[in-house]
Every structure is written in C-alpha cells, then in structure tokens.
PDB file of N, CA, C and O in Angstrom:
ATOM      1  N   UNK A   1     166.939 125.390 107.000  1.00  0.00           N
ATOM      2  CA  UNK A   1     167.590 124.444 106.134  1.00  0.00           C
ATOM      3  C   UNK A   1     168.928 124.082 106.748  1.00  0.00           C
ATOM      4  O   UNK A   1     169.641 124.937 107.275  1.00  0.00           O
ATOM      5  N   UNK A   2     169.286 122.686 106.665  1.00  0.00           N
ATOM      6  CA  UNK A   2     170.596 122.010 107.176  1.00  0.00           C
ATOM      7  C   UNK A   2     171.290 121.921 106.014  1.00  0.00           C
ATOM      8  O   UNK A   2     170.793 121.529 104.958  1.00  0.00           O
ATOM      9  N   UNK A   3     172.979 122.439 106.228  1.00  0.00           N
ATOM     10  CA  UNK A   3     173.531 121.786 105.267  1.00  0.00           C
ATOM     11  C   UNK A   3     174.681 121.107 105.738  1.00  0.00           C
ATOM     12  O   UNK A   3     175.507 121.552 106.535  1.00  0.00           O
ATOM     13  N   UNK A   4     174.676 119.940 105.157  1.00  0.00           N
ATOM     14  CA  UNK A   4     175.463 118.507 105.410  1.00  0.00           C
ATOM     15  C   UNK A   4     177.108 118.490 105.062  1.00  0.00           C
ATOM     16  O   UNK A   4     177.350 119.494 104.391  1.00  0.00           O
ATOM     17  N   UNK A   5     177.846 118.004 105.201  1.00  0.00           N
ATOM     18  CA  UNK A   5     178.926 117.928 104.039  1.00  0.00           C
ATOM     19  C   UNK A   5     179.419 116.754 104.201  1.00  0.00           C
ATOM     20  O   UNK A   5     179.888 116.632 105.333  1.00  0.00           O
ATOM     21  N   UNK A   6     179.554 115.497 103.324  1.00  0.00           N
ATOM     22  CA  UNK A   6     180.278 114.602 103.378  1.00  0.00           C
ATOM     23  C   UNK A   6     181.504 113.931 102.296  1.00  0.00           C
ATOM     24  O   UNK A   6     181.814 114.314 101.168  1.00  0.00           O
ATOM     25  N   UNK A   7     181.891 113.123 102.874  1.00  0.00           N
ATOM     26  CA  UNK A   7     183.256 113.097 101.670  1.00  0.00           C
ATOM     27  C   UNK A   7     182.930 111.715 101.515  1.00  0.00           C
ATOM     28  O   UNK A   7     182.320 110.955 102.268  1.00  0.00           O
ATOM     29  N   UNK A   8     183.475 111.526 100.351  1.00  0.00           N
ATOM     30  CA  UNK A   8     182.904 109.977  99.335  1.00  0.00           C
ATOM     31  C   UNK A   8     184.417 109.498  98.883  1.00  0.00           C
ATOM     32  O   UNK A   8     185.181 110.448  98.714  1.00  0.00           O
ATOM     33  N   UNK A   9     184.973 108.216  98.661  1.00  0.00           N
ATOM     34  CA  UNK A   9     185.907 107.825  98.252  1.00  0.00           C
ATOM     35  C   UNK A   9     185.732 107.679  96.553  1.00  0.00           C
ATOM     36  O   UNK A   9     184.771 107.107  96.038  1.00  0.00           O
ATOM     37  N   UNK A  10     186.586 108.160  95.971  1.00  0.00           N
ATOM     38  CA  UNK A  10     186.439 107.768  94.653  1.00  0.00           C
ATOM     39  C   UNK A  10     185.423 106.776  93.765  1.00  0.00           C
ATOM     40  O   UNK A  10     184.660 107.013  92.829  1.00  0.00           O
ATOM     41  N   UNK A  11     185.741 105.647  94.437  1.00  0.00           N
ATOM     42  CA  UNK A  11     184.783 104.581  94.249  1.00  0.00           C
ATOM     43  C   UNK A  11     183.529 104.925  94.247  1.00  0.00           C
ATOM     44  O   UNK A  11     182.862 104.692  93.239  1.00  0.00           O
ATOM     45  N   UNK A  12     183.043 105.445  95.185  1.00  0.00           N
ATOM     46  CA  UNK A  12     181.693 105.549  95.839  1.00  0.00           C
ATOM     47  C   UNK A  12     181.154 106.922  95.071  1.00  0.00           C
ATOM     48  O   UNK A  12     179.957 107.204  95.124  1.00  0.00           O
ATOM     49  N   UNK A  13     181.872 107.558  94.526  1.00  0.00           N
ATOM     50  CA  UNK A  13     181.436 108.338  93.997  1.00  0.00           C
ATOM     51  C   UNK A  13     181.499 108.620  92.467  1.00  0.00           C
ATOM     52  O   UNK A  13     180.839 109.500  91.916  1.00  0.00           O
ATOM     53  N   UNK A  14     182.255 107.885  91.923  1.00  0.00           N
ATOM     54  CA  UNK A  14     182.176 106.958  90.676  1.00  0.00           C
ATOM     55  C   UNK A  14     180.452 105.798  90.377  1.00  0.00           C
ATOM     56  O   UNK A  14     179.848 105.651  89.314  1.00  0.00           O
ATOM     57  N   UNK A  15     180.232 105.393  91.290  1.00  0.00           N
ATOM     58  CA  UNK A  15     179.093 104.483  91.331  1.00  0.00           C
ATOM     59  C   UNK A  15     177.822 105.684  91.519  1.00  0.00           C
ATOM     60  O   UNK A  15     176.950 105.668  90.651  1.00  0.00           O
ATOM     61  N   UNK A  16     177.733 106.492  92.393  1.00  0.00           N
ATOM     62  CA  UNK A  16     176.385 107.607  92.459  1.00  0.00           C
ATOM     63  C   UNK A  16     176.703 108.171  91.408  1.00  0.00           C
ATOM     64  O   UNK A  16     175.804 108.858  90.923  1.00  0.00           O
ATOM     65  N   UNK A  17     177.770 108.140  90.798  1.00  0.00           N
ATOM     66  CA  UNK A  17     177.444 109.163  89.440  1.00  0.00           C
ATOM     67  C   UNK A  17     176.919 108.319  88.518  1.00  0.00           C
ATOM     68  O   UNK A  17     176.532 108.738  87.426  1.00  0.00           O
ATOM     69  N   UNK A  18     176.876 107.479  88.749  1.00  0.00           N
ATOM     70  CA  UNK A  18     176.489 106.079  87.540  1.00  0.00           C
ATOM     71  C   UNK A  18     174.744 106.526  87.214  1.00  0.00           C
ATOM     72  O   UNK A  18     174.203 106.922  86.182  1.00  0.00           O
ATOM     73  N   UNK A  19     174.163 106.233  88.701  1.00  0.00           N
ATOM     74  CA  UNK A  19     173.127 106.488  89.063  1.00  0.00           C
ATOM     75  C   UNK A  19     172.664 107.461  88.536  1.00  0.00           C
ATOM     76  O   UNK A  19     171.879 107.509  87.589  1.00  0.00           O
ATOM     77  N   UNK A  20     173.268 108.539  89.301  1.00  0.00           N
ATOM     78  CA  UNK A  20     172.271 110.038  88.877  1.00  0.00           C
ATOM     79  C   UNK A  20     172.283 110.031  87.469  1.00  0.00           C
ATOM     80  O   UNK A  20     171.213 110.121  86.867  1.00  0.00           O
ATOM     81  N   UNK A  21     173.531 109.919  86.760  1.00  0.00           N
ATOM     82  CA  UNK A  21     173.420 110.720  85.107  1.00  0.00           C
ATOM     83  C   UNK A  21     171.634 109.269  84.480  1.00  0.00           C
ATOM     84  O   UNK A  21     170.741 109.445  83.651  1.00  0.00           O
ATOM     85  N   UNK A  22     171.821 108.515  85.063  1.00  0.00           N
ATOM     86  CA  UNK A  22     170.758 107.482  84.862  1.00  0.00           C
ATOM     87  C   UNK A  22     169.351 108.708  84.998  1.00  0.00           C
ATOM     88  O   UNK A  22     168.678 108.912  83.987  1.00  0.00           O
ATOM     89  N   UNK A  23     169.071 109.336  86.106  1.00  0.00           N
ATOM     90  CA  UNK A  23     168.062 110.258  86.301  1.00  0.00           C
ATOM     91  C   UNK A  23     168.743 111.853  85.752  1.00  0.00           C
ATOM     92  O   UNK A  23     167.887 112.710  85.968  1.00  0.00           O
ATOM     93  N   UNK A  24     169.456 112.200  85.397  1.00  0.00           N
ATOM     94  CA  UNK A  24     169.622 113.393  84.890  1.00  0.00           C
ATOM     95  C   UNK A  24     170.499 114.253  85.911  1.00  0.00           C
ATOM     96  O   UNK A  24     171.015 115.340  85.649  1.00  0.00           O
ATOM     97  N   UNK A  25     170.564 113.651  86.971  1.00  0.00           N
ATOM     98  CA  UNK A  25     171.278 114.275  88.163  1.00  0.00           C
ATOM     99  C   UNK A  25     172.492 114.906  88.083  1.00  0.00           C
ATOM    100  O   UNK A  25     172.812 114.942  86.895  1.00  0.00           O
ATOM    101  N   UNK A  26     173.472 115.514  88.905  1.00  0.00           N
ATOM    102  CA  UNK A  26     174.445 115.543  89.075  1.00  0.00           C
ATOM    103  C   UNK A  26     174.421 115.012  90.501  1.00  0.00           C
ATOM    104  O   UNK A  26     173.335 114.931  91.075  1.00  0.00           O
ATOM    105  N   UNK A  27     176.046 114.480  91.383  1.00  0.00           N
ATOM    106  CA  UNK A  27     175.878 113.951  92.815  1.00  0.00           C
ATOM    107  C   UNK A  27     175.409 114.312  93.764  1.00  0.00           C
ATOM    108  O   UNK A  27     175.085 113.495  94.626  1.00  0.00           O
ATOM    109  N   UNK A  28     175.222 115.600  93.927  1.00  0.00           N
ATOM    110  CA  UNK A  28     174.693 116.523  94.391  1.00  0.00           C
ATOM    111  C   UNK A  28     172.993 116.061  95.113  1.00  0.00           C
ATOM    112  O   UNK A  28     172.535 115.534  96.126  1.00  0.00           O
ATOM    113  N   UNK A  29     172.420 116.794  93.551  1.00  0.00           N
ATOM    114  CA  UNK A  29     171.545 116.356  93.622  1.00  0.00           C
ATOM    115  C   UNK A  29     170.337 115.195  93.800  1.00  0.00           C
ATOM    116  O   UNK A  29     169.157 115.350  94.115  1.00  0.00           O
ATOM    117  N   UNK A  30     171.100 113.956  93.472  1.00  0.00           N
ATOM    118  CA  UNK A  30     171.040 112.451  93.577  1.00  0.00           C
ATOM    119  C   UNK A  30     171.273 111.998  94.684  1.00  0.00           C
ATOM    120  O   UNK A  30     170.663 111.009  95.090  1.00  0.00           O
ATOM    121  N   UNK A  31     172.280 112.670  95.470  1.00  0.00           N
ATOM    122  CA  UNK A  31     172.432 112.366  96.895  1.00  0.00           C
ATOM    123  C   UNK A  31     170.481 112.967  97.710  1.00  0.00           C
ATOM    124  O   UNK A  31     169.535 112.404  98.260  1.00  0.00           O
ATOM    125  N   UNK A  32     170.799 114.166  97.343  1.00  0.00           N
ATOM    126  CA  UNK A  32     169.772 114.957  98.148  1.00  0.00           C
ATOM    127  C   UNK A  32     168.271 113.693  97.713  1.00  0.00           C
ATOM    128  O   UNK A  32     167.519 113.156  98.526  1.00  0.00           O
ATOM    129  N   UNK A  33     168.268 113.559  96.322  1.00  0.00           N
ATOM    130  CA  UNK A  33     166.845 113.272  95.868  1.00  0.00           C
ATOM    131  C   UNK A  33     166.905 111.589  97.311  1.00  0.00           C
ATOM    132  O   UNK A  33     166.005 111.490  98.145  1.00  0.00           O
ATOM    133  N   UNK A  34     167.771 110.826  97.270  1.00  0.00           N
ATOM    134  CA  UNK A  34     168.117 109.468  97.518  1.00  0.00           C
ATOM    135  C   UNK A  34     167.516 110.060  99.345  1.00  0.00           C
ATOM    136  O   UNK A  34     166.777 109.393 100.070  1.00  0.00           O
ATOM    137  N   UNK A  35     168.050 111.302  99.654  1.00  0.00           N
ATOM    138  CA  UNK A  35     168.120 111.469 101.386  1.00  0.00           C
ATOM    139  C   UNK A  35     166.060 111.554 101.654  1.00  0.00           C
ATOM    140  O   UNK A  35     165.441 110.927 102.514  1.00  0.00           O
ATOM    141  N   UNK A  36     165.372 112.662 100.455  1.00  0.00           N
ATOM    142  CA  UNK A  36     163.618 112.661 100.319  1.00  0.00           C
ATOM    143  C   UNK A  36     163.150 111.647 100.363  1.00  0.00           C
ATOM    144  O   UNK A  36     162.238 111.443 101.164  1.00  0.00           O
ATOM    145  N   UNK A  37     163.546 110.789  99.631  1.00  0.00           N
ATOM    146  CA  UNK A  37     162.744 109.594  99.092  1.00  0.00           C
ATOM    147  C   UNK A  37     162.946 108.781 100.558  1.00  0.00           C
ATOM    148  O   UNK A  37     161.922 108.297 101.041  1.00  0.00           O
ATOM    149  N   UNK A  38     163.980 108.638 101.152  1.00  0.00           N
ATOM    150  CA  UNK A  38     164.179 107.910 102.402  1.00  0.00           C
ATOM    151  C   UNK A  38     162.857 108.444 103.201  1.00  0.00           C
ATOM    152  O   UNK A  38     161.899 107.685 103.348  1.00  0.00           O
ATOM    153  N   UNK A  39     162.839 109.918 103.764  1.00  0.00           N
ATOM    154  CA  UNK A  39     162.251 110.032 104.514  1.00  0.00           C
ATOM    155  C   UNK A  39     160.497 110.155 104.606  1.00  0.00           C
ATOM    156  O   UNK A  39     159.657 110.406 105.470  1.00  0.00           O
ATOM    157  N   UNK A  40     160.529 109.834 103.243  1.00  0.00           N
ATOM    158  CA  UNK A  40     159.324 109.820 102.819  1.00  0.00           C
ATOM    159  C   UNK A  40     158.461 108.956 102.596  1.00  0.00           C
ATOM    160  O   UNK A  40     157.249 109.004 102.385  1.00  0.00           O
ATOM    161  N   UNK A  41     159.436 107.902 102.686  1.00  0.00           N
ATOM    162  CA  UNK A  41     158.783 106.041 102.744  1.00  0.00           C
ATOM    163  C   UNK A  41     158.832 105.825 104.398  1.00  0.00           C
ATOM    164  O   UNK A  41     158.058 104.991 104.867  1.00  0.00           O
ATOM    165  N   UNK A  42     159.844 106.657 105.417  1.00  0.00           N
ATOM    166  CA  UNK A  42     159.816 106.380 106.575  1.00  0.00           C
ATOM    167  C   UNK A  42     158.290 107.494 107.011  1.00  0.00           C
ATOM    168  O   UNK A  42     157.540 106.824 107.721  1.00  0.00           O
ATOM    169  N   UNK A  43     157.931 108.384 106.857  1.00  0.00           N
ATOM    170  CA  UNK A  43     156.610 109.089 106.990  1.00  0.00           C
ATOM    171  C   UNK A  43     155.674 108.080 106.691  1.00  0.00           C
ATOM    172  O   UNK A  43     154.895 107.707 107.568  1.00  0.00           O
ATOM    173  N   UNK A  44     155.648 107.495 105.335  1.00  0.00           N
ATOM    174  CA  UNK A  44     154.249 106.537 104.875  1.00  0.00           C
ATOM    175  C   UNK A  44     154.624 105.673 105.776  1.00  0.00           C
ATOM    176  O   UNK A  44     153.505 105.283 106.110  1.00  0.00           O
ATOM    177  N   UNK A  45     155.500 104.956 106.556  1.00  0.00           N
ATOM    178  CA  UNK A  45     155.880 103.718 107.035  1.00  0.00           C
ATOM    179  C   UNK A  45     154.889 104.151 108.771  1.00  0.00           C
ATOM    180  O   UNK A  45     154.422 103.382 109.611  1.00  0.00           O
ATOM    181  N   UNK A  46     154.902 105.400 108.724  1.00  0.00           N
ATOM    182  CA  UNK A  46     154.686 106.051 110.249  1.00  0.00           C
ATOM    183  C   UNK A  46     155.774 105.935 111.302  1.00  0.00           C
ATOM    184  O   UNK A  46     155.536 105.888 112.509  1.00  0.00           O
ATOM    185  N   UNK A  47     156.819 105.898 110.835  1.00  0.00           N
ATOM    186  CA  UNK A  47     158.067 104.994 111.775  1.00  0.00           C
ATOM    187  C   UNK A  47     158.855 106.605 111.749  1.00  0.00           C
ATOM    188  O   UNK A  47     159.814 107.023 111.100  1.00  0.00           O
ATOM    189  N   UNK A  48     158.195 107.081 112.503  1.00  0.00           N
ATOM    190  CA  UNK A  48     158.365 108.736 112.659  1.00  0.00           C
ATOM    191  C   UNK A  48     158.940 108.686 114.200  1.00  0.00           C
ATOM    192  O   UNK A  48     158.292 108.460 115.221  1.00  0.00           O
ATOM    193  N   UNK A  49     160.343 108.964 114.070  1.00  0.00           N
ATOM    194  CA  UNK A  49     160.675 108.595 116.117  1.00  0.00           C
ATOM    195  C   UNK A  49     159.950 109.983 117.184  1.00  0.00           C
ATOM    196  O   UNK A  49     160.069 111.204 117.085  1.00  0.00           O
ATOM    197  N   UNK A  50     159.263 109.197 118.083  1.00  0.00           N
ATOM    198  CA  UNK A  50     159.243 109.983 118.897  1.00  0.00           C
ATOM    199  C   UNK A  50     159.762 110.068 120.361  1.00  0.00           C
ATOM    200  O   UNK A  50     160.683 109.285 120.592  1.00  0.00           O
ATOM    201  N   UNK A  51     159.415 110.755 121.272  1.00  0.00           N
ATOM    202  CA  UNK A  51     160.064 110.528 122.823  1.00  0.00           C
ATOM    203  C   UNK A  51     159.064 110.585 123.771  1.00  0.00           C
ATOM    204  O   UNK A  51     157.874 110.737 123.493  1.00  0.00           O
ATOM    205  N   UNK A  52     159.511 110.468 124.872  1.00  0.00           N
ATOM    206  CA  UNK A  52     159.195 110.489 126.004  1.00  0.00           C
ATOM    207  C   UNK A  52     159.255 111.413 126.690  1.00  0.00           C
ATOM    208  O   UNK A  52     160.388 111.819 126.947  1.00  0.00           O
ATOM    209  N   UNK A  53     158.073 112.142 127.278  1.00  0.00           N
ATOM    210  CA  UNK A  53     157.906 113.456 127.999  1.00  0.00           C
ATOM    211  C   UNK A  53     159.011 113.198 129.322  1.00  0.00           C
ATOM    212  O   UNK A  53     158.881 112.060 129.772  1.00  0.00           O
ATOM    213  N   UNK A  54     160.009 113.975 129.990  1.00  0.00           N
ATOM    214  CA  UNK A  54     160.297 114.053 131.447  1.00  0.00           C
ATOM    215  C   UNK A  54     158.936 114.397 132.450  1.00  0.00           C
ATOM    216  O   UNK A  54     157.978 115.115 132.165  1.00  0.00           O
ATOM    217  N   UNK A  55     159.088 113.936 133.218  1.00  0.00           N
ATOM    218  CA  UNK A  55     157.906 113.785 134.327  1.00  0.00           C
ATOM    219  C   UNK A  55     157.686 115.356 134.391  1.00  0.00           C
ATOM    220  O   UNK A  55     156.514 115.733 134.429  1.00  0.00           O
ATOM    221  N   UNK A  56     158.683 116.299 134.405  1.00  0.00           N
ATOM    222  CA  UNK A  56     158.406 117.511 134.936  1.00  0.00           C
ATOM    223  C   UNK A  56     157.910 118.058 133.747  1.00  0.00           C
ATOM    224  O   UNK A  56     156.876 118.707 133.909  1.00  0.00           O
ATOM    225  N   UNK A  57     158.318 117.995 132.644  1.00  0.00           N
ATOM    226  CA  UNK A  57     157.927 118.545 131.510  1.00  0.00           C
ATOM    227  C   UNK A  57     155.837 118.252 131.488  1.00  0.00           C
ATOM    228  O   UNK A  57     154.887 119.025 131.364  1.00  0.00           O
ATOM    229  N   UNK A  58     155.962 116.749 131.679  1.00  0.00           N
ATOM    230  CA  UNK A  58     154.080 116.377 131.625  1.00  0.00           C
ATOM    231  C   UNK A  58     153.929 117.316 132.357  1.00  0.00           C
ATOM    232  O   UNK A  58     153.468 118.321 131.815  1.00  0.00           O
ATOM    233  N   UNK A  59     154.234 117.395 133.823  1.00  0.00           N
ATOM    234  CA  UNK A  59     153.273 117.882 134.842  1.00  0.00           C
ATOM    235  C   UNK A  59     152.981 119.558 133.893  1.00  0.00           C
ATOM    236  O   UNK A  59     151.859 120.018 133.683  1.00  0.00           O
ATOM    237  N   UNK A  60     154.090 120.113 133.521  1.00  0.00           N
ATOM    238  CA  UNK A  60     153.923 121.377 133.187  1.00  0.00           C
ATOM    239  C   UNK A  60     153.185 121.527 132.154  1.00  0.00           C
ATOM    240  O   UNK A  60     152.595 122.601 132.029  1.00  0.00           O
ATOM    241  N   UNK A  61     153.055 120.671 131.324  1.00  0.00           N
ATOM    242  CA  UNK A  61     151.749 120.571 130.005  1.00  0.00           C
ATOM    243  C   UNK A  61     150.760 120.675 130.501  1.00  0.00           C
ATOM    244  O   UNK A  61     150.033 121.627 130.219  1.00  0.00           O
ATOM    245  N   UNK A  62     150.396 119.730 131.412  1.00  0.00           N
ATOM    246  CA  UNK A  62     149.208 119.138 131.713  1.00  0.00           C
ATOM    247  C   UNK A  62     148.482 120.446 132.799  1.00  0.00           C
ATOM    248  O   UNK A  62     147.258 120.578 132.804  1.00  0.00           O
ATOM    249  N   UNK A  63     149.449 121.427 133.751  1.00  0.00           N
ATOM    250  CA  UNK A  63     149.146 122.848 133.960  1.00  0.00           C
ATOM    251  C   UNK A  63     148.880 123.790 133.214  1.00  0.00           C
ATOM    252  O   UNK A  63     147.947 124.482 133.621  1.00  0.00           O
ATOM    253  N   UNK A  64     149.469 124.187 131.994  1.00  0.00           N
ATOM    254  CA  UNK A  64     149.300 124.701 130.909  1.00  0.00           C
ATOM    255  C   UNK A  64     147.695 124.467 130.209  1.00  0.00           C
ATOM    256  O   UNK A  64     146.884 125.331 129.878  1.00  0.00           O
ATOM    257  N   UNK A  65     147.608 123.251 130.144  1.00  0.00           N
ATOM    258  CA  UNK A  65     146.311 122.781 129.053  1.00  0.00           C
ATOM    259  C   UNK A  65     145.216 123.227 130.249  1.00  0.00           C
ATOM    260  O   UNK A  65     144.237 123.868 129.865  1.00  0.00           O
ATOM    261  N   UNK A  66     145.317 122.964 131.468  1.00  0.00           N
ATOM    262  CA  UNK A  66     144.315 123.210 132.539  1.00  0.00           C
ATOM    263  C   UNK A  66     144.041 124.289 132.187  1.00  0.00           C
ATOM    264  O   UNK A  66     142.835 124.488 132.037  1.00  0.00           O
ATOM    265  N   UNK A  67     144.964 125.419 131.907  1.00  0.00           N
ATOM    266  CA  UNK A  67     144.846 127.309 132.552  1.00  0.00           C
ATOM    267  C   UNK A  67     143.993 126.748 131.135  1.00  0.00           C
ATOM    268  O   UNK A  67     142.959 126.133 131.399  1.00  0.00           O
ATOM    269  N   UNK A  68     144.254 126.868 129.995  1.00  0.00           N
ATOM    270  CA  UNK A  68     144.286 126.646 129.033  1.00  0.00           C
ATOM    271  C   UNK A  68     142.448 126.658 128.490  1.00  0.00           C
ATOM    272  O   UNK A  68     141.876 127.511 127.811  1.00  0.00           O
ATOM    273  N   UNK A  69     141.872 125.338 129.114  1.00  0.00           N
ATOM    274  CA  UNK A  69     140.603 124.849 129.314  1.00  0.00           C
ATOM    275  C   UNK A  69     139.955 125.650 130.308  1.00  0.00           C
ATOM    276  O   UNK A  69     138.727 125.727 130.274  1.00  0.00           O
ATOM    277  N   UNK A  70     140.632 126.282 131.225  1.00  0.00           N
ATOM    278  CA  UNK A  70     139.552 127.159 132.418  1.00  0.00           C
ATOM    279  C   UNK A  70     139.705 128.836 131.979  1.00  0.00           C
ATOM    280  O   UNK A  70     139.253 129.787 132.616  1.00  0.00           O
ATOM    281  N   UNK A  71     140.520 128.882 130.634  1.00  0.00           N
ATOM    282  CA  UNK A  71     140.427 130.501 130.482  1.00  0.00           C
ATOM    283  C   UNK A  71     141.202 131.432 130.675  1.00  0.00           C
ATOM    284  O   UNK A  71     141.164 132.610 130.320  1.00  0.00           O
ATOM    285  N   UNK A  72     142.101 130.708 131.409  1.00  0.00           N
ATOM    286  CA  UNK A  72     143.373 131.483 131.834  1.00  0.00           C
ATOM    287  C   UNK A  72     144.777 131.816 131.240  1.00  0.00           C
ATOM    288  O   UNK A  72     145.894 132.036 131.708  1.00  0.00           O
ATOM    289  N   UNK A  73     144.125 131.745 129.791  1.00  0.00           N
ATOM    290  CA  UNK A  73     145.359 132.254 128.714  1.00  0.00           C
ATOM    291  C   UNK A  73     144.800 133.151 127.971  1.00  0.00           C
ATOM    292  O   UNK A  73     143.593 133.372 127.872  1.00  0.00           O
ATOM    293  N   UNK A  74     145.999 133.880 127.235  1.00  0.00           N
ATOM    294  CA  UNK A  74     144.940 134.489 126.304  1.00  0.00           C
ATOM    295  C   UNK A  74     145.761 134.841 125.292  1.00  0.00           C
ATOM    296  O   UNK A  74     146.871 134.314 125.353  1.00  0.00           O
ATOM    297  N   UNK A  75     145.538 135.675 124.240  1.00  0.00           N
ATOM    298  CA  UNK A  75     146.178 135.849 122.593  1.00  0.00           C
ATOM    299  C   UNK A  75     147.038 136.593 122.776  1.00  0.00           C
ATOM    300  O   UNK A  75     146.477 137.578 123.256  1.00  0.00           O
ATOM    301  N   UNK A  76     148.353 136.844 122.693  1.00  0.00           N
ATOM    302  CA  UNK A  76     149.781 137.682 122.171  1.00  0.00           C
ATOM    303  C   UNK A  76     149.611 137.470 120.941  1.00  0.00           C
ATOM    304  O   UNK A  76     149.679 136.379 120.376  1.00  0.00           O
ATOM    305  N   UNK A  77     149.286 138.935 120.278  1.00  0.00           N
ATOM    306  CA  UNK A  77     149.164 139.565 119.146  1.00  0.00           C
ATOM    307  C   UNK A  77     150.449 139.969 118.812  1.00  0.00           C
ATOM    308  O   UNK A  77     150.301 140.590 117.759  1.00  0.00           O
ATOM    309  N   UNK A  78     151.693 139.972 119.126  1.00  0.00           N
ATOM    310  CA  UNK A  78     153.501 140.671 118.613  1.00  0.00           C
ATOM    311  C   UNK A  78     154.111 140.222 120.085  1.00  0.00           C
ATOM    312  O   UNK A  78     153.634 139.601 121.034  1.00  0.00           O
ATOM    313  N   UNK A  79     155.337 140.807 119.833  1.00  0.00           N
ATOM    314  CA  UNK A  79     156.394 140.246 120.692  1.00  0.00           C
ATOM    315  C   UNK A  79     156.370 140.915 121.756  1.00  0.00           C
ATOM    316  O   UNK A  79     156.650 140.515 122.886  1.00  0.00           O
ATOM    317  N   UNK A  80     155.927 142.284 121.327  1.00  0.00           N
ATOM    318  CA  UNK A  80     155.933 143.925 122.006  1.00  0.00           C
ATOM    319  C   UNK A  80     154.441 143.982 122.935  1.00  0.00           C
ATOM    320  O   UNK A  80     153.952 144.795 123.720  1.00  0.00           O
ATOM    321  N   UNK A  81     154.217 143.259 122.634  1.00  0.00           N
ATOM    322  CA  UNK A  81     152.969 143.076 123.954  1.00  0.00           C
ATOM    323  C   UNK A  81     153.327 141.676 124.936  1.00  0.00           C
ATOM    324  O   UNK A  81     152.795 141.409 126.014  1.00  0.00           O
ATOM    325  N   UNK A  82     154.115 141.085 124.408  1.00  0.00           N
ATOM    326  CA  UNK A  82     154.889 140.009 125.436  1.00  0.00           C
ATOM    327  C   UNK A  82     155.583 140.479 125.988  1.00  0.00           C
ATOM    328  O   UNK A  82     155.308 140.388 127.184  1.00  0.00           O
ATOM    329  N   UNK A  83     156.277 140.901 125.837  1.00  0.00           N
ATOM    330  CA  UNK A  83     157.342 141.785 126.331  1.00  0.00           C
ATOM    331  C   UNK A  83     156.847 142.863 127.213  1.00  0.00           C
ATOM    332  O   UNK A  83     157.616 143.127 128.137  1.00  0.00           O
ATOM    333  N   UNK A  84     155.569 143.669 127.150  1.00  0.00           N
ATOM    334  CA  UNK A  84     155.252 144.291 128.331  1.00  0.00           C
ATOM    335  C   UNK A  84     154.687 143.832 129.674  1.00  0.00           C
ATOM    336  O   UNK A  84     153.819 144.396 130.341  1.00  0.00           O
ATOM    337  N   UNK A  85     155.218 142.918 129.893  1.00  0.00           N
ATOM    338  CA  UNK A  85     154.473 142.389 131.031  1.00  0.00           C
ATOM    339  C   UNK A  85     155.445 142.285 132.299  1.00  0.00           C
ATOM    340  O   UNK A  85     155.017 141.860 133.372  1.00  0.00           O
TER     341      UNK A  85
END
C-alpha cells in the first residue's frame, strides 16, 4: 500500500467537502473513492500503460522461456533450497 500526502488550498477543499458529505464521505475518503473510480474506468478503457522490453532484457526472456520449454528449470519449493545452490 502507497500512501500519498497532498495539500489542498482552502477553496479546493471547501468544494470536495461539498461533494463527499453529498456521498457520506469525509475528504479523505472522497479523495481516495474519486482516485478507484479513475483507475477503474482507465482498466475498462484498457488504456493500461505499458513498455518496451530493452533488447537485452528480450534476449534474456526469450533464454529463459527456451530452458523453460526444453526442461531446464525446475520448482523452488522455499528460499532455503534457493539459497543452497
């Protein structure tokens, strides 16, 4: 969990309180509900940012998925068997 902190000018925080007590809120919470609802129309929207692999990074996936497909990985059951190697 992230926590944020921002500062609001009187005004601006005079007006979200308008709002929230409208839904039962306090600013707080009205802020937070206002930040879900954003990211949640940007999910349905699919407008989900993504990136671009570095060349070295592909090549090393694309080694990985090989061992991967030919057998050459296998299950770490704890940390303590990673760690013995």
């Amino acid at each position: 969990m992230q926590k944020v902190e921002i500062n609001l000018t009187d005004h601006e925080a005079d007006i979200i309180a308008t709002y929230a007590i409208q839904l039962g809120y306090d600013i707080r919470r009205y802020i937070k509900y206002l930040v879900s609802a954003d990211v949640m129309r940007s999910f349905e929207r699919h407008n989900v940012p993504t990136f671009q692999m570095s060349k070295a990074t592909e090549r090393r996936m694309r080694e990985a998925l090989e061992a991967y497909q030919q057998g050459g990985t296998r299950v770490i059951k704890s940390m303590a068997e990673l760690l013995e190697e």
